[in-house]
N, C-alpha and C positions, 0 to 999 in steps of 0.2 A: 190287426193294425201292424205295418213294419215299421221297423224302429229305421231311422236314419242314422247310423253311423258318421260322426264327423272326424276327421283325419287330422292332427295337427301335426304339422313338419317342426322340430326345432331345430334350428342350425347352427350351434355352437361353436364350432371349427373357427368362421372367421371372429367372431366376439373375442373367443377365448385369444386367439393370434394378434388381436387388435390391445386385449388388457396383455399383454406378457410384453408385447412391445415397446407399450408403452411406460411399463415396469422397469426395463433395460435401457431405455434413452434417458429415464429419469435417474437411473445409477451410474450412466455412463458420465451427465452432467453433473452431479455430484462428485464423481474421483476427477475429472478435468477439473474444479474449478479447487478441491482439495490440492491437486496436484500444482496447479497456478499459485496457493496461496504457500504452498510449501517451497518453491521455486521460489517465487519472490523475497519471502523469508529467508531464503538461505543466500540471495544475492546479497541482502543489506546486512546480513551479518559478516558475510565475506569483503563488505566495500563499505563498513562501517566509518572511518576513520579516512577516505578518502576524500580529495577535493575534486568536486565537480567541474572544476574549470581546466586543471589540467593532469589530472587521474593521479596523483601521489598522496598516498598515507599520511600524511602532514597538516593535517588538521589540527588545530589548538581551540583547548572550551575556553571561555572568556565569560566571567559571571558577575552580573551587579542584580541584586536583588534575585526577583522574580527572573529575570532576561539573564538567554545565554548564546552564546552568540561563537558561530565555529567560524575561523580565521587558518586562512593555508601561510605555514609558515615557509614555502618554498620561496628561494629568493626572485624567481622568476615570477613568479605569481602575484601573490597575497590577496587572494579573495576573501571574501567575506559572504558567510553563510549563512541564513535564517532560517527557521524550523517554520511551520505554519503556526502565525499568531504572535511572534517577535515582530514583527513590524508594528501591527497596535497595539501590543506594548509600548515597547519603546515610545509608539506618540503619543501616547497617552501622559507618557509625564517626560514635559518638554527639559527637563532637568536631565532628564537620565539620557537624553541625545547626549552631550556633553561628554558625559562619564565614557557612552560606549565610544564613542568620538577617541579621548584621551588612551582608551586601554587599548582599542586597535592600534593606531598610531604607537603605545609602548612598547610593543611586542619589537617595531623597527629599530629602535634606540641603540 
């Protein structure tokens, strides 16, 4: 009786090329999106105090309660600036319109 020999081919080459690459796009989007969050971070720390309307440092905190509320005390300006979530505050208790009403308004005096 002869025995039948069976041959297997494995071909690693592409697999292995296929997982390492896809090991390196995976660390490559990790340090870009590291490096976006570092970036960012370091924008808002550098333009912390600025006013959005017409780019000067002169931002003033304005505080009742809970609600704070960033006011450009440029005389050119004077925007008025809410964080995410001061706005329903604020309408939530129709009194405290009023207050932040009077304190923006004081700052002109």
């Amino acid at each position: 009786m002869a025995q039948e020999k069976t041959f297997i081919t494995i071909s690693t080459g592409d697999h292995e090329d296929l997982f390492f690459k896809e090991q390196e796009q995976e660390k490559i989007r990790k340090l870009r999106k590291k490096a976006a969050q570092e970036s960012n971070q370091k924008y808002r720390e550098e333009h912390k105090n600025h006013c959005f309307r017409c780019g000067t440092p002169s931002l003033a905190e304005i505080s009742y309660g809970t609600v704070k509320i960033d006011v450009c005390i440029n005389d050119q300006c004077g925007a008025v600036h809410l964080d995410p979530g001061e706005l329903e505050a604020i309408l939530k208790d129709r009194d405290s319109i009023e207050k932040v009403r009077k304190a923006v308004f004081s700052i002109f005096k």
